[in-house]
C-alpha positions in Angstrom: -24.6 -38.3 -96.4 -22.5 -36.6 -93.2 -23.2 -38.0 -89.9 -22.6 -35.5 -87.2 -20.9 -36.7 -84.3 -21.6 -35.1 -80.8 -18.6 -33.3 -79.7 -19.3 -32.5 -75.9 -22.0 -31.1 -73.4 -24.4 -28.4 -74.6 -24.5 -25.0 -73.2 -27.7 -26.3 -70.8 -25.7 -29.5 -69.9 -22.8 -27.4 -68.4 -25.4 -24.7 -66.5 -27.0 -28.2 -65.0 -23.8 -29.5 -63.9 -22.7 -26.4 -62.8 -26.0 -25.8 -60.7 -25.8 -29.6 -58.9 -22.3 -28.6 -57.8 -22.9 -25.5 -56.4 -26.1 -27.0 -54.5 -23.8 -29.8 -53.2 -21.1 -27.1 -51.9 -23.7 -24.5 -50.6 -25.0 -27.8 -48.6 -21.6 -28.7 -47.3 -20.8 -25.2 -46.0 -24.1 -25.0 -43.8 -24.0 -28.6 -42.6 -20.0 -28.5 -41.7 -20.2 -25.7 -38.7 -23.2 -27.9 -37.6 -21.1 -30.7 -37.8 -17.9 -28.9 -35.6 -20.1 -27.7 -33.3 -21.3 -31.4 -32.4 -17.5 -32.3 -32.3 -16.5 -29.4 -29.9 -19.6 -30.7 -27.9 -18.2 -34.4 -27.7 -15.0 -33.0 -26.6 -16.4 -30.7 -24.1 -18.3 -34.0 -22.7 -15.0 -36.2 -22.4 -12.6 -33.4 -21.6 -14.7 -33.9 -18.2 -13.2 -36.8 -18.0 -10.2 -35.0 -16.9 -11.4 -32.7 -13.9 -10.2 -34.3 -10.8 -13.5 -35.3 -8.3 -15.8 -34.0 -11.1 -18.2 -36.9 -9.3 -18.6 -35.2 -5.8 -19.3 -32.0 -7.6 -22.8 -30.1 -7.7 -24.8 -30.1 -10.5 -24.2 -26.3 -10.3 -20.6 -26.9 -10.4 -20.5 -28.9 -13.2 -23.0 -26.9 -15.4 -20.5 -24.1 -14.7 -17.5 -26.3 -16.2 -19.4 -27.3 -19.4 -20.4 -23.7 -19.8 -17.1 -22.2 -19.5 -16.0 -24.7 -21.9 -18.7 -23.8 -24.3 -17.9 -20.3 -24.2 -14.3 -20.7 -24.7 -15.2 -22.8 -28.0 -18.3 -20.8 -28.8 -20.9 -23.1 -29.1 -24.1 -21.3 -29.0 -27.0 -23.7 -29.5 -26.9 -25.3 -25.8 -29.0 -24.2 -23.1 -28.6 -24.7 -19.9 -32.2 -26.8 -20.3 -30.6 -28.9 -22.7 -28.1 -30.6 -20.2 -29.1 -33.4 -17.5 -26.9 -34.4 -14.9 -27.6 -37.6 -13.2 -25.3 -39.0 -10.4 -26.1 -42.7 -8.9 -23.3 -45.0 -6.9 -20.5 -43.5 -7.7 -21.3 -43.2 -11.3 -21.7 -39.5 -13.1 -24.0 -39.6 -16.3 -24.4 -36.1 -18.5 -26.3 -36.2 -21.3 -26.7 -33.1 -23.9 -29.6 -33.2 -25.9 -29.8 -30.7 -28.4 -31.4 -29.2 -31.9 -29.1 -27.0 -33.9 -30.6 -25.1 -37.2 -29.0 -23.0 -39.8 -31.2 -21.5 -43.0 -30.5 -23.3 -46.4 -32.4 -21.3 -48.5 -35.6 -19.4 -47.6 -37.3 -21.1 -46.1 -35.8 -24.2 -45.8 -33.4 -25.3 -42.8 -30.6 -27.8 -42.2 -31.6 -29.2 -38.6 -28.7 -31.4 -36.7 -30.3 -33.0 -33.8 -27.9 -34.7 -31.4 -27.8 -36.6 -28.2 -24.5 -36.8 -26.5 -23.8 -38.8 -23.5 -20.9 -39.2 -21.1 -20.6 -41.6 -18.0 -17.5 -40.6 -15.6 -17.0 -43.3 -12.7 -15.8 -42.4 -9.9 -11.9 -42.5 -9.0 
């Protein structure tokens, strides 16, 4: 009597495998630009950390900055809505909240919701 031995994955194994992975990767190249987006964000938040008497400055003024930054980094899912600018004793507070979608695969989205927050005190 033979006894056959299993030698390795069966043509439906493989397609299975090959399927998970490509579901993984497809999901990782929509969430990452989601992801960069909320990084340039952050950065656009602290880099206000660097503007000289950004705490005697209008709420116009400001909106202006972050926009300007925006633009040069190309962040697109912020509205001007989206930002709140709070000043109290010396103490500047701007907080970004914000949704951002991107289609998965008809008709299901990736949604990144984020809340960003920076307090600047006053030199």
């Amino acid at each position: 009597m033979k006894i056959n031995k299993q030698a390795g994955m069966t043509g439906i194994g493989w397609l299975t495998v090959l399927v998970l992975i490509g579901f993984f990767v497809l999901m990782g190249l929509k969430i990452m630009p989601i992801q960069i987006e909320a990084y340039k964000v952050r950065s656009a938040l602290e880099g206000l950390r660097q503007v000289p008497q950004v705490t005697k400055m209008k709420s116009n003024e400001i909106h202006k900055i972050l926009n300007n930054q925006f633009n040069i980094e190309d962040i697109t899912s912020i509205k001007k809505e989206n930002i709140v600018i709070k000043k109290e004793k010396g103490i500047l507070t701007v907080v970004i909240e914000y949704e951002n979608r991107t289609t998965f695969i008809k008709p299901y989205d990736i949604v990144g919701v984020f809340k960003e927050e920076v307090k600047v005190i006053a030199n």
